[in-house]
ZAGUTOR-70952 format. One line per 3 residues: number of its first residue (from 1); for each residue x, y, z of C-alpha. Coordinates in Angstrom, 3 decimals. Layout:
% ZAGUTOR-70952
NUM	X:Y:Z  ...
***
This chain:
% ZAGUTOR-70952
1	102.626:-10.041:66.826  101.617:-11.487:70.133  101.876:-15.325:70.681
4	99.006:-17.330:69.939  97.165:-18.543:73.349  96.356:-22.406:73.853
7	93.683:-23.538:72.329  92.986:-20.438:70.380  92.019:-20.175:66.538
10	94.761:-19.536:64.036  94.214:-16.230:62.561  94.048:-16.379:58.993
13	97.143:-14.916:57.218  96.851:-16.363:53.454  100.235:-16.372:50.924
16	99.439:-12.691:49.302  102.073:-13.844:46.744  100.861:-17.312:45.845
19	99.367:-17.733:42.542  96.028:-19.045:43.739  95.562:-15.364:45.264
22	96.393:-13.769:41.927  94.407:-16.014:39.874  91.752:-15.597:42.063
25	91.747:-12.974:44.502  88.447:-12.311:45.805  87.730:-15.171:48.481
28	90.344:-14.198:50.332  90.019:-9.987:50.133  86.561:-10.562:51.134
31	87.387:-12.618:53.917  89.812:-10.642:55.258  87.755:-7.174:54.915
34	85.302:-9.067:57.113  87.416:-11.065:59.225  90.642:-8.815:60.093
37	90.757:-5.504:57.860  94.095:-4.205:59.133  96.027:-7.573:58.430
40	99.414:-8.454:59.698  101.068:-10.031:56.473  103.396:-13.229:56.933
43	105.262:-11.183:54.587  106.343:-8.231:56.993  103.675:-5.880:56.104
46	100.339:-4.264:56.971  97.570:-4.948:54.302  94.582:-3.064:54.648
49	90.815:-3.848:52.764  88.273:-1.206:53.400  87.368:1.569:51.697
52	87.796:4.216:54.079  90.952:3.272:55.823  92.384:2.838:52.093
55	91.257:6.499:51.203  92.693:7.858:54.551  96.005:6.466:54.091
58	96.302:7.406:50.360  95.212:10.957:51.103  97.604:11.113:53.942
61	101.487:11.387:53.340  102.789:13.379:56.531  101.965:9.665:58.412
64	101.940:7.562:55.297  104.843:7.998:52.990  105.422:7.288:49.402
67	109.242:6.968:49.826  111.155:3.812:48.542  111.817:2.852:52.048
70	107.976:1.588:52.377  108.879:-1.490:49.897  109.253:-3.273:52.941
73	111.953:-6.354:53.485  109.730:-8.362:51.295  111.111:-6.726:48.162
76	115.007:-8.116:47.659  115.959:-4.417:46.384  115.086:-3.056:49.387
79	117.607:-4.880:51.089  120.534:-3.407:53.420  124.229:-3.424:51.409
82	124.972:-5.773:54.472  122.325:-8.120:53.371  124.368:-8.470:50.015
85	123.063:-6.767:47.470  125.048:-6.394:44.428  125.548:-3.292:42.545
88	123.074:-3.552:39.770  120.716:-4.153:42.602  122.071:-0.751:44.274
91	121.794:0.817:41.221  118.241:0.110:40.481  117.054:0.724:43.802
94	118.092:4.305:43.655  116.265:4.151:40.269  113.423:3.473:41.807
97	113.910:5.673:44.745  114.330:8.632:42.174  110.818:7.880:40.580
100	108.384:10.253:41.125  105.544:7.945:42.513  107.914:6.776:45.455
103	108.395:10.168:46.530  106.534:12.788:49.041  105.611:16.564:48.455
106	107.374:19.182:47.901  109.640:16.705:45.338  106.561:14.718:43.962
109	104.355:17.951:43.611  107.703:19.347:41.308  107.803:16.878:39.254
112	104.215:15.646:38.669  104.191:19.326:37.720  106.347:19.174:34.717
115	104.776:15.336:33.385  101.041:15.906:33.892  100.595:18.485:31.120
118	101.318:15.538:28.593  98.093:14.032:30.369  95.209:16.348:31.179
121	92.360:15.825:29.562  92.822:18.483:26.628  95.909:16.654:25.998
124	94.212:12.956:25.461  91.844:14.174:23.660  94.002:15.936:21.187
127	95.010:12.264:20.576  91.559:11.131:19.715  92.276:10.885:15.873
130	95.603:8.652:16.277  94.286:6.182:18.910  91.371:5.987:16.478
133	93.410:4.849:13.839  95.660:2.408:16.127  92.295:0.985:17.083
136	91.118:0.677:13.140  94.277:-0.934:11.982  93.964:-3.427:14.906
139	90.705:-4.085:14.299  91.270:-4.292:10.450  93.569:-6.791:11.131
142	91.630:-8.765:12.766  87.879:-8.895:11.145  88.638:-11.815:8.845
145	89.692:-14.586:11.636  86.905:-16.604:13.151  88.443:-15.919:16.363
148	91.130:-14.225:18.153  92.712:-13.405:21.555  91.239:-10.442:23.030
151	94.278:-9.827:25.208  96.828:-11.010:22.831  95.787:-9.921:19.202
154	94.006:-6.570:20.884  93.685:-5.150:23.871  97.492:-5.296:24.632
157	98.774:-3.345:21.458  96.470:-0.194:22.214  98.197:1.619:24.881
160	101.628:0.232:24.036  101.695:1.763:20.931  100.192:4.936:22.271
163	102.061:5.419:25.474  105.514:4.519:23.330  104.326:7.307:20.661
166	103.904:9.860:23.358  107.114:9.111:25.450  109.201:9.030:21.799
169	110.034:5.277:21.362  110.758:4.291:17.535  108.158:1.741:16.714
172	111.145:-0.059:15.714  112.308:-0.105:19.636  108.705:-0.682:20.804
175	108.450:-4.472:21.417  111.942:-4.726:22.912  111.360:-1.927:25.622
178	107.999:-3.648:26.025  109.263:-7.107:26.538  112.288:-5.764:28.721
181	109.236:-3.709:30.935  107.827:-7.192:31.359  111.089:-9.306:32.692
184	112.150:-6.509:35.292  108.206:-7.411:36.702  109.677:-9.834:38.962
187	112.128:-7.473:41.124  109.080:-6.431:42.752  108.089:-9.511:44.555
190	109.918:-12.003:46.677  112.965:-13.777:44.452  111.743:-16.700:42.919
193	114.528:-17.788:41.114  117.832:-16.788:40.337  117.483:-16.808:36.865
196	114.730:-15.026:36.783  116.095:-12.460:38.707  119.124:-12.532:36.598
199	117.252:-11.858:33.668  115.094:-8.922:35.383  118.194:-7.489:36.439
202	119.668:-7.406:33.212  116.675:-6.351:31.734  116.676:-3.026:34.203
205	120.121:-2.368:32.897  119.326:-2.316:29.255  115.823:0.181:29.764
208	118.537:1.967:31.514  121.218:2.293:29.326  118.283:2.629:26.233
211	116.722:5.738:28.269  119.632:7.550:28.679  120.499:7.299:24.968
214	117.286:8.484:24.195  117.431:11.738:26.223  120.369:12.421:24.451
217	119.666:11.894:21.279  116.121:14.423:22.167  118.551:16.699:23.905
220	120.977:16.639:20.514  117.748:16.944:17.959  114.343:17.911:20.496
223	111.206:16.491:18.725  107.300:16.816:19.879  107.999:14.034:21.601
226	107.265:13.745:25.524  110.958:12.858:26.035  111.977:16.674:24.040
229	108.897:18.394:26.871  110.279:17.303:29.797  113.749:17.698:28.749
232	112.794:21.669:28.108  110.271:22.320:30.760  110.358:24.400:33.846
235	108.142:24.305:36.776  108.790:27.463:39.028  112.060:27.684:37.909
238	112.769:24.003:38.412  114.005:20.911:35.703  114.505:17.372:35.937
241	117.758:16.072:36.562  119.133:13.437:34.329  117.813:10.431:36.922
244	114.765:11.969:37.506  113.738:12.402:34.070  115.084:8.695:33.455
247	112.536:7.424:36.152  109.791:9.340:35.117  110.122:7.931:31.354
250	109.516:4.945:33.202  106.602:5.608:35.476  104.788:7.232:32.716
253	105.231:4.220:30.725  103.807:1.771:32.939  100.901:4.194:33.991
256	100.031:4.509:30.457  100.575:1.367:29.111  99.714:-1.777:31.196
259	96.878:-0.410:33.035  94.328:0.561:30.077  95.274:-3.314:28.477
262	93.837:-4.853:31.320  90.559:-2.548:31.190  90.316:-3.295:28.105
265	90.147:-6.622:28.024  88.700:-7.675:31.439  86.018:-4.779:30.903
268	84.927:-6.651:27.247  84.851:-9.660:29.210  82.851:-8.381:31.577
271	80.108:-7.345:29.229  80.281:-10.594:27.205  79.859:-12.559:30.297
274	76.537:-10.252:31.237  74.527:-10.503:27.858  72.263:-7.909:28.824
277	74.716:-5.363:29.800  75.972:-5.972:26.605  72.786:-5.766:25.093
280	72.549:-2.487:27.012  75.359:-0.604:25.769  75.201:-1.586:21.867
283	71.142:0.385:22.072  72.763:3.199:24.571  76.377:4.204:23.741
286	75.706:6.981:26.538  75.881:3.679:28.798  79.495:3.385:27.831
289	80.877:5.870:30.594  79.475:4.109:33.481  80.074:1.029:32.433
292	83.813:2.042:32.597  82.931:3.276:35.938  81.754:0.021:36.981
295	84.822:-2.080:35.365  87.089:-0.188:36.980  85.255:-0.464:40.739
298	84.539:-4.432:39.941  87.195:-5.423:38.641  90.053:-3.135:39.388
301	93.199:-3.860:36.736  95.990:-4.799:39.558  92.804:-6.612:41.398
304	95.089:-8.725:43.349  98.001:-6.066:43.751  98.249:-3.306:46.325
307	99.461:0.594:46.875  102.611:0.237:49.084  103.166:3.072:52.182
310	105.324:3.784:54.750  103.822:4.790:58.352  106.387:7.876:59.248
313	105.022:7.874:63.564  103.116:5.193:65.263  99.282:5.252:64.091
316	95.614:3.087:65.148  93.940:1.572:62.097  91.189:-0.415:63.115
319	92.071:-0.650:66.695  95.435:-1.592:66.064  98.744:0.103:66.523
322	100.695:0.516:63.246  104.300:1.402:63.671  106.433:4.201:62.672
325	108.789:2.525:59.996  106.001:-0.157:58.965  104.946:-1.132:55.458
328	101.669:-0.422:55.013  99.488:-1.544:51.625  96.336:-0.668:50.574
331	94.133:-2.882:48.231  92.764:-0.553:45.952  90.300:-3.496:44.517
334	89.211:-4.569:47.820  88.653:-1.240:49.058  85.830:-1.112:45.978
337	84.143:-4.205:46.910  83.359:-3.173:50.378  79.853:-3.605:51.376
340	79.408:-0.806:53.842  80.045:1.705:50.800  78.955:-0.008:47.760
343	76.058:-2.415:48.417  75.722:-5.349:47.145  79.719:-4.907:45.474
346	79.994:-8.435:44.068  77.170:-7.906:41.231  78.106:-6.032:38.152
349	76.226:-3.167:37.534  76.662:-0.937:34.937  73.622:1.346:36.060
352	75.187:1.546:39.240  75.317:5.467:40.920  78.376:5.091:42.849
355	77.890:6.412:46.640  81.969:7.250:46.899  84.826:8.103:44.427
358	86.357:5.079:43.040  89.903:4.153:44.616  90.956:2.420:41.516
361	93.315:5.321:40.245  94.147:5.950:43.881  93.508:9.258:45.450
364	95.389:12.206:47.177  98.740:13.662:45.633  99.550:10.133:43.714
367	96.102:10.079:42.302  97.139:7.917:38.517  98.811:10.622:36.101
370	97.296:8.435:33.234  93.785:7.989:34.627  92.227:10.192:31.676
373	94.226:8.675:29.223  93.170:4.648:30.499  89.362:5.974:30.288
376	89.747:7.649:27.346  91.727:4.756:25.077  89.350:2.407:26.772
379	86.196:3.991:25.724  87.270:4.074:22.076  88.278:0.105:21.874
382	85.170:-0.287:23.124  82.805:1.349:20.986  85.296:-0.056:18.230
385	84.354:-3.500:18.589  80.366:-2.780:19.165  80.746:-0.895:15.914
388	82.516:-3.775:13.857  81.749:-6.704:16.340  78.477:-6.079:17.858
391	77.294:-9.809:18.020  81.124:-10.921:19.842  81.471:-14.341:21.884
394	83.374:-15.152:24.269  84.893:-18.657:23.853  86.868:-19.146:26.660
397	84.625:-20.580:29.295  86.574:-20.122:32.407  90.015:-17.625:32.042
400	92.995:-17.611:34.046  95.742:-15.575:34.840  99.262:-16.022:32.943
403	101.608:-17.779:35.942  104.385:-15.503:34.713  102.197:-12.470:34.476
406	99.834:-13.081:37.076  98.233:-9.191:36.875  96.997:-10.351:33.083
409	94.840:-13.267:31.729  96.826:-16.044:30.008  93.870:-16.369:27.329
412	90.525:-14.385:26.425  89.746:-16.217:22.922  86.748:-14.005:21.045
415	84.380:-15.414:18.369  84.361:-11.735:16.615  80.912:-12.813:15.017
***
């Protein structure tokens, strides 16, 4: 960046990892949308806020590439071997690498080939009857407390329990893949400890070692299982290789699992804290769709997080020069707050008729895999509770993220009636 001239105006370059951001991100994605939209990070990256330069680089991937390279040097797994990176670090790193969201076409295309059958639309709603039930027992469960935690007690078991039933996972297995998911969260941001990053190393290890057990226990004894499918299925003559069907387990499980939790519960919230909304969809259930519509552009579930890219030959943005080799990332929550495409973004709507396609599954080639599936598990926990809760409270006056898991609210306490 070119040195700052006497007298002149810092530029404003906020901590995009400090919890303040996370808790709160908004203030500062608004500002810099308005105030410097193609943003040089103090972290070593690019970080862009409107809509359209968002959609351009997401539907771009000859100049914008999905590759594991575009982690950028903020990420300590994308360090050089000279840096000093150990070899469970190596290890996982090619994990990662081997996923099929940090790769370009023709490779992504392959594989996305052989996973997305498991997630079209006649697939999900195939499902309807089970996620029905896994809604009923939850809700069962629950209808005799005077309150409960709509994250915690609800919204969080849905689409863990479904995504582990469609990948294969015992329910006996379930919460100890889950809270093993959860610990290797922090080898995606800066190290801040080493224990931490210890434990999320360790934690990579054992979904590793568990995965690979599993595929050969399916490839022993195949069940219906989505583990048994992808072990057996051919695109164009093609299969997954061991490490590619090991990431893939893995990407499918976070894209169905911790996305539709924080719907869930930040689109429930959303309609408690607007009594007439709420008012609105217990007379119209027909209002149910676009109020989904409007969770996800209002309050996007990784609101604070961002789609990372890496610029492949020198490109403008904005009037600026991004180089070839650069980390670019793309707020996909920002990008549906901004003004000159959704007016007036910061009121929730849920009669809103949106002027653009929503960014919040992305768009182009890496457009979310489990975007039908999130809508669809969504809309039935939600016309669950106006069935057996339609007079619900919200108790907790002013939520706040979890400081370890900064992507989910720490507390959402519910008066069920």
């Amino acid at each position: 960046m070119p040195p700052q001239a006497a007298g002149e105006a810092q530029p404003f370059r906020p901590d995009l990892y400090d919890y303040a951001f996370e808790n709160d991100p908004l203030p500062i994605l608004n500002r810099l949308r308005a105030e410097d939209p193609v943003h040089w990070s103090r972290h070593g990256f690019w970080f862009l806020t409107r809509y359209h330069d968002v959609s351009a680089v997401l539907k771009d991937p000859a100049r914008f590439s999905s590759a594991a390279a575009g982690w950028g040097t903020s990420n300590p797994l994308a360090r050089k071997d000279s840096e000093g990176n150990t070899g469970a670090e190596k290890s996982l790193s090619r994990s990662f690498a081997t996923s099929f969201n940090q790769m370009d076409p023709p490779d992504h295309t392959r594989i996305r080939a052989l996973v997305q059958r498991a997630f079209s639309r006649r697939s999900v709603e195939e499902r309807q009857g089970r996620i029905e039930g896994v809604i009923r027992e939850l809700v069962d469960a629950l209808d005799q407390r005077e309150s409960f935690d709509l994250v915690e007690d609800f919204a969080f078991h849905i689409p863990i329990i479904v995504a582990s039933e469609i990948i294969g996972i015992p329910s006996s297995d379930r919460d100890q893949f889950r809270q093993a998911f959860e610990r290797t969260a922090v080898l995606m941001a800066p190290k801040q400890s080493e224990e931490s990053w210890a434990q999320g190393l360790e934690a990579g290890r054992w979904i590793g070692r568990y995965i690979r057990a599993l595929i050969a226990e399916r490839r022993a004894a195949p069940t219906g299982d989505l583990i048994s499918a992808l072990i057996e299925a051919e695109e164009d003559g093609n299969r997954l290789s061991e490490q590619e069907l090991s990431s893939a387990i893995s990407t499918i499980y976070t894209a169905a699992g911790t996305t539709t939790e924080r719907l869930i519960s930040s689109g429930i919230m959303l309609l408690l804290t607007h009594p007439a909304q709420w008012e609105a969809v217990k007379a119209d259930r027909k209002l149910i769709d676009s109020a989904l519509e409007e969770m996800l552009r209002f309050h996007h579930p990784l609101q604070s997080t961002s789609t990372n890219r890496r610029c492949t030959v020198d490109t403008e943005i904005g009037g600026k020069i991004i180089r070839a080799g650069d980390t670019v990332r793309v707020g996909l929550g920002a990008a549906n707050r901004d003004p000159e495409v959704f007016p007036d973004p910061d009121r929730f709507d849920i009669h809103r008729k949106m002027p653009a396609p929503l960014l919040s599954f992305g768009a182009g080639p890496h457009f979310c895999i489990g975007a039908a599936l999130v809508r669809f598990e969504t809309r039935l926990a939600i016309e669950a509770v106006l069935d057996r809760w339609p007079d619900m409270r919200l108790l907790t006056e002013h939520p706040v993220k979890d400081p370890k898991r900064p992507d989910r609210y720490k507390e959402l306490r519910v008066a069920p009636r």
